[in-house]
C-alpha positions in Angstrom: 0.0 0.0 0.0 1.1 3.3 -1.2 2.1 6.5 1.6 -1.0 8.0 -0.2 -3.2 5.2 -0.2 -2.1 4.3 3.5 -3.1 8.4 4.5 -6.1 8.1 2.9 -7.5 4.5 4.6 -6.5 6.4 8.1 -8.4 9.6 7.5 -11.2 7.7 6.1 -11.2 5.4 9.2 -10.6 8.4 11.6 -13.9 10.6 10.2 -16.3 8.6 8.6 -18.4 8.2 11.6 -18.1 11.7 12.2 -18.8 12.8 8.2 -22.0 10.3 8.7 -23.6 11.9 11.8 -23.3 15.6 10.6 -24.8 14.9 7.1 -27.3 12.8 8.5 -28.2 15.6 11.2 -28.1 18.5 8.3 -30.3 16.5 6.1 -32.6 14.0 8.2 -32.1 10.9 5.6 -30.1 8.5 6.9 -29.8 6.5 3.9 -29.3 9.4 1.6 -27.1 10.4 4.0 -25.1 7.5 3.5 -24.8 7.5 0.0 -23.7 11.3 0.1 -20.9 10.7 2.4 -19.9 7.7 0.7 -19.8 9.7 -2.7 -18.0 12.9 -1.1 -15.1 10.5 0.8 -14.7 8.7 -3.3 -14.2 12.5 -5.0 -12.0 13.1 -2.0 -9.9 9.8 -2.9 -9.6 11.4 -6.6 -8.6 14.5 -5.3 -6.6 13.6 -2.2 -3.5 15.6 -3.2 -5.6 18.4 -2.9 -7.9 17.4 0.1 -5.3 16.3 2.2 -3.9 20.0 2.2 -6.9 21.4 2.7 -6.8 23.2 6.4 -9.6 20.9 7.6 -10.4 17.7 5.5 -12.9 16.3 7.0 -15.0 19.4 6.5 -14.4 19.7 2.7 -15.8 15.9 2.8 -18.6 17.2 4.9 -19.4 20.2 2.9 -19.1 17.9 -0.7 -21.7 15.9 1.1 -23.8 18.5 1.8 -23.6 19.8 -1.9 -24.2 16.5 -3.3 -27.8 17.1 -1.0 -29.0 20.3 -2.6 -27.9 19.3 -6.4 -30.1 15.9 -5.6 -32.9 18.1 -4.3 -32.7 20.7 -7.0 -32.8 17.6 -9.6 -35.7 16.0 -7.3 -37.3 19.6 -6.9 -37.3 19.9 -11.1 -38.6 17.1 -11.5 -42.0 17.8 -9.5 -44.9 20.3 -10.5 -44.4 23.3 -8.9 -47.3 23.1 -7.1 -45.9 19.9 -5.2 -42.6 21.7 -4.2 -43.4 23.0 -0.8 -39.8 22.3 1.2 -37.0 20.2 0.6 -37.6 16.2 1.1 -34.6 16.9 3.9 -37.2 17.1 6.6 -38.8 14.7 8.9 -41.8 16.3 10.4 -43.7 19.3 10.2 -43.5 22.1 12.6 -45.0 20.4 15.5 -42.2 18.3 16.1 -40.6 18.8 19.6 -44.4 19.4 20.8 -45.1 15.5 21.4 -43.5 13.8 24.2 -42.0 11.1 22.2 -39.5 13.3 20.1 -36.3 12.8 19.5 -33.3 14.8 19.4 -33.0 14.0 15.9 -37.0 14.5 15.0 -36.3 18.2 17.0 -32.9 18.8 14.6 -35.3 18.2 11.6 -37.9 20.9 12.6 -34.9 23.7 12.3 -33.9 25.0 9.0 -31.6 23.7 7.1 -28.6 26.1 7.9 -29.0 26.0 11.1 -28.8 22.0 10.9 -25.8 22.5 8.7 -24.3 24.6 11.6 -25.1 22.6 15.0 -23.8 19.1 12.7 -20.2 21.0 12.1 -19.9 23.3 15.5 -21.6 20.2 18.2 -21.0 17.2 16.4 -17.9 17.3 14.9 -16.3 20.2 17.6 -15.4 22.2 14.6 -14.4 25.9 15.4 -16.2 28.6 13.9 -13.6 29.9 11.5 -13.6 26.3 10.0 -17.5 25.4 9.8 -18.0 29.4 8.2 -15.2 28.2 5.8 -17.1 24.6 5.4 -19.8 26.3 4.9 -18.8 29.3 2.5 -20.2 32.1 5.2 -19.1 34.6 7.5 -18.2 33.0 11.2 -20.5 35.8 12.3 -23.6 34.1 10.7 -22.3 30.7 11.8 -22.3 32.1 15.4 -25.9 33.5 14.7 -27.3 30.6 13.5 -26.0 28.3 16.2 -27.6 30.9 18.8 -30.6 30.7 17.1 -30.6 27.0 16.7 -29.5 26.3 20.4 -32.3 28.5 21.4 -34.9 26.3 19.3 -33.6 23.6 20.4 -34.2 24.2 23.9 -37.6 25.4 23.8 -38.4 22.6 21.6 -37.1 20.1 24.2 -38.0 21.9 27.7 -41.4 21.8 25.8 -41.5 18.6 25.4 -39.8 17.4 28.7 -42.3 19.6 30.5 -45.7 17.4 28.3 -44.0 14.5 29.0 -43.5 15.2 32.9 -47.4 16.2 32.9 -48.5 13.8 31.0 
């Protein structure tokens, strides 16, 4: 095995997991999910010259992944009558989600939008700093800092709310 084939087996090793569980928190699919990752990590093996000296791999795999999302949903999206396009496929439940006992943390994650999913996947899951997940990301770490306030703030009052049915109920 080569010293490039040998770096890449580690890295993919090391982050997979990690790639899986943010993409899968952004978008809500795990099997899609899957598949995303699993094409991202194969156009980071024919680029890995290029990945591997990029400041933070594992979030160019993350943010190919996430790419490879919105091009399937914009396909998807074309492919529908207008009239049927409300939101992306990405989400799980409607807006009451976090109101029934029973939710998850993951049914919650679903109910914010889509950015701010993006966000709490790189900055909680994968302990990215802000300068990396705004440059994952293509914003400004000030909106990545915004979104996760916001997000952190939905999630809690989505999961108080819920804790305080369930206690009641």
């Amino acid at each position: 095995m080569s010293a490039q084939q040998a770096g890449f087996a580690e890295f993919y090793a090391q982050t997979r997991d990690d790639c899986l569980r943010a993409v899968f928190a952004s978008i809500g699919d795990r099997q899609a999910a899957e598949d995303y990752v699993a094409e991202a990590f194969a156009r980071a093996w024919a680029s890995w010259r290029k990945v591997s000296a990029h400041p933070v791999p594992r979030a160019w795999v993350i943010r190919t992944a996430l790419n490879l999302a919105v091009s399937s949903w914009r396909r998807r999206r074309r492919e529908m009558p207008v009239a049927e396009v409300a939101e992306p496929p990405s989400r799980l439940a409607d807006d009451s989600v976090g109101q029934r006992p029973d939710s998850t943390i993951m049914e919650v994650l679903a109910g914010l939008p889509l950015r701010q999913r993006q966000v709490v996947a790189l900055r909680v899951f994968l302990d990215l700093d802000t300068a990396a997940t705004a440059q994952a990301l293509g914003i400004a770490p000030g909106t990545v800092t915004a979104h996760l306030a916001r997000a952190t703030s939905a999630l809690r009052e989505q999961l108080t709310h819920a804790g305080r049915e369930e206690g009641n109920g």
